[in-house]
N, C-alpha and C positions, 0 to 999 in steps of 0.2 A: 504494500500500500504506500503510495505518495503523499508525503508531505509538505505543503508548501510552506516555505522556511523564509523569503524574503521577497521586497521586490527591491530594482534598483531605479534611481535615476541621476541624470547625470547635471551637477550645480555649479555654479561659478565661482561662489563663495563661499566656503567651510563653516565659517564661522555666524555670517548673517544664517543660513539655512540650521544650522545647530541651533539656534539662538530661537528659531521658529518653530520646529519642533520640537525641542524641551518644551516653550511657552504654548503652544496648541495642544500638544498629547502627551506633555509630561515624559516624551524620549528621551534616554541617556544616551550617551556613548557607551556600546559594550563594548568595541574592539576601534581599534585605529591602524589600519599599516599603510605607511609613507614608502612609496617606491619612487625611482627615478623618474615616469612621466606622470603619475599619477598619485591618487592617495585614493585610500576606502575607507569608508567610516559607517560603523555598523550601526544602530541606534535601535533602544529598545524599551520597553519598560514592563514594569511587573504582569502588565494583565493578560501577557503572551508572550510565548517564543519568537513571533511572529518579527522581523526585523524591516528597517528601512534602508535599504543600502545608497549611501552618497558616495558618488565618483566622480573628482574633482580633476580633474585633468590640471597638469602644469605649463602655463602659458596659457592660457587659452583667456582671451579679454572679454570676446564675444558672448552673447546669449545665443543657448541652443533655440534652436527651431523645434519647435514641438509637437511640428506636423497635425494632417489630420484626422490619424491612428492612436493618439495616447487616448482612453477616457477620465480615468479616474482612479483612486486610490480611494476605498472607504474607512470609517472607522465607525465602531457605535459606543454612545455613550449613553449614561444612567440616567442623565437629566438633559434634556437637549436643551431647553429653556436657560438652566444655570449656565451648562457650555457655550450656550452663544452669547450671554450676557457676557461673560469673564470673557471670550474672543473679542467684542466691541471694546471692555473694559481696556484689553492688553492692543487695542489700533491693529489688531490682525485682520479687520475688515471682511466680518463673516455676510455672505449673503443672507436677505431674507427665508426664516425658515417657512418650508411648504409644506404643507399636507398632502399623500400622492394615496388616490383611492382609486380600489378597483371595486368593481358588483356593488357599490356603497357599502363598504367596509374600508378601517381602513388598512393600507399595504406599511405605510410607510411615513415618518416624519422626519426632515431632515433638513441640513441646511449646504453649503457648499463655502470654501475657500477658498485660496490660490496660495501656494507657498511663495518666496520671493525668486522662484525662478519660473514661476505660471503653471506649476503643478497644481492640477484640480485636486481636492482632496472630497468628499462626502463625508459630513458627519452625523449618523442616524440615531434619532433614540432608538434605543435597544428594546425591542418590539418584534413580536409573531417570530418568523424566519430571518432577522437581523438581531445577532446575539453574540 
């Protein structure tokens, strides 16, 4: 059986994008290795194995292109209300959060934000089949 253990994307700035993920989802650095064109930086925090991988390329001034294949990265949280409050509070600039129903039930509650290199992230209350 498969596990999925990480996703990666690739940032410009180690340190502004650490800085954004600790303050949105409470990730740490688990691991760090610095190689000659590059660096990875693993990040994590208690409420899963589940990691974020940052690949910071050296030299690179540029912003990736983030074509229009990437979707999204989710996460779910306990209180979606508190989490978007504390996102506005911390100028993380959360979009307004939506209600998504399907058969008039509902599926889903959630809101959306960009990391500072235009990664979409979802963040859902934790609800039915999001958990």
């Amino acid at each position: 059986m498969a596990k999925c253990i990480h996703t990666m994307i690739r940032v410009l700035d180690e340190a502004r994008s650490v800085s954004f993920y600790r303050t949105a989802f409470g990730l740490e650095i688990a691991d760090r290795f610095d190689f000659d064109g590059f660096t990875l930086v693993y990040l994590r925090n208690d409420e899963a194995d589940f990691e974020v991988e940052l690949t910071i390329n050296k030299g690179r001034s540029e912003a990736y292109e983030l074509g229009d294949g990437y979707g999204h990265l989710a996460v779910a949280v306990d209180n979606l209300d508190a989490e978007h409050a504390r996102f506005k509070e911390a100028g993380l600039e959360p979009r307004d959060i939506v209600a998504f129903e399907r058969e008039g039930a509902l599926l889903a509650r959630f809101f959306f934000v960009a990391d500072p290199d235009g990664y979409k992230i979802e963040v859902l209350q934790k609800h039915g089949r999001y958990r």
